[in-house]
C-alpha positions in Angstrom: 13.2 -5.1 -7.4 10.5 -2.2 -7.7 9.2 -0.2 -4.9 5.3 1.1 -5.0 4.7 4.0 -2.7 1.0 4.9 -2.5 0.1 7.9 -0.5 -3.0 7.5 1.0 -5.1 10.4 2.7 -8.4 9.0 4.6 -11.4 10.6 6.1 -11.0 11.2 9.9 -13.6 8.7 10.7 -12.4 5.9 8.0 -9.1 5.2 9.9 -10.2 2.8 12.3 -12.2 0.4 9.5 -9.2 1.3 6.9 -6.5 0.1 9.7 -9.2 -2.9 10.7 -9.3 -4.0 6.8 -5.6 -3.8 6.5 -5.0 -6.0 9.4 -7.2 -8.9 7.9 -5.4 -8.3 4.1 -2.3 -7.6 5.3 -1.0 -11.3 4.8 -2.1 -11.7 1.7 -1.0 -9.3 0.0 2.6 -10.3 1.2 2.1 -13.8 0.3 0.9 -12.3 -2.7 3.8 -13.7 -5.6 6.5 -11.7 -6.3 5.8 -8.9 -3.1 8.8 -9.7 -0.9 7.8 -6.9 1.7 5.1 -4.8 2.9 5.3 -1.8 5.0 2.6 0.9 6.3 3.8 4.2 7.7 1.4 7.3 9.0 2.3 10.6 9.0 3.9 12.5 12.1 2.4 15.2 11.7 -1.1 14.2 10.2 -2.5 11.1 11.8 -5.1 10.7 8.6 -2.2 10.4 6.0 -0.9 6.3 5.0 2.1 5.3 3.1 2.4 1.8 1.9 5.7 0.8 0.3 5.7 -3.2 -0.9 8.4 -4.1 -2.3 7.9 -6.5 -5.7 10.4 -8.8 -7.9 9.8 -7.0 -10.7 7.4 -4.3 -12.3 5.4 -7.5 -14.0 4.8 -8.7 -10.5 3.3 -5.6 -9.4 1.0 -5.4 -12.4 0.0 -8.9 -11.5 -1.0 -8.0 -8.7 -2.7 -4.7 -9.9 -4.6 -6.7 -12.4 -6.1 -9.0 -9.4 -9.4 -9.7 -8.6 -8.3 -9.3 -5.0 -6.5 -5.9 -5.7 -10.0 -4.8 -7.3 -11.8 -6.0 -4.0 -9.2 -4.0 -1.7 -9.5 -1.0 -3.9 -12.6 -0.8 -4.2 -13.2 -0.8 -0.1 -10.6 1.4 0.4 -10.9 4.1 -2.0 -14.4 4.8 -0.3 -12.4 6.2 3.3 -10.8 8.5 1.0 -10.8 12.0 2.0 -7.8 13.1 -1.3 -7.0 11.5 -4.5 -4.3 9.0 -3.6 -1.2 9.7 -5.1 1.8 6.3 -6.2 5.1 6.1 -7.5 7.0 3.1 -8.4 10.9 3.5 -7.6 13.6 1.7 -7.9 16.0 1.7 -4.7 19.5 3.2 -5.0 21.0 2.4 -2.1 20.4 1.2 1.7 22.4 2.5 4.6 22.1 0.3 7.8 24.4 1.3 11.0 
């Protein structure tokens, strides 16, 4: 499994239409194949800073998907409410601590 963290910093005035868009491709992303989870975060202590980790079977998966025509269509909507370069990593998880 491989993790893609995306840092994404939005213009003040994009975050309702960025958090409106991600409502409506929310799904399919995580129907997309081999994405087995989807998470958004915000910052604490900036409210125009987004983290999205999905979680995908395996690297090839998450190129597939990077090489959609629906990734392309997402990007290209989104990368317009940007107010920083967006930053991603791809990680692989060590280990999970649940209490």
């Amino acid at each position: 499994m491989i993790i893609r963290i995306v840092k994404l910093q939005l213009k003040p005035d994009a975050m309702p239409s960025f958090l409106a868009n991600f409502e409506v491709i929310k799904q399919r992303i995580r129907n997309f194949p081999g994405n087995q989870k989807l998470v958004l975060y915000q910052d604490v202590a900036d409210s125009c800073i987004f983290f999205t980790y999905s979680f995908w079977d395996s690297e090839a998966a998450l190129n597939a998907y990077r090489q959609s025509d629906f990734f392309d269509a997402v990007w290209s909507e989104t990368k317009l409410m940007f107010a920083g370069k967006p930053e991603a990593w791809s990680v692989n998880q060590i280990t999970e601590v649940f209490v």
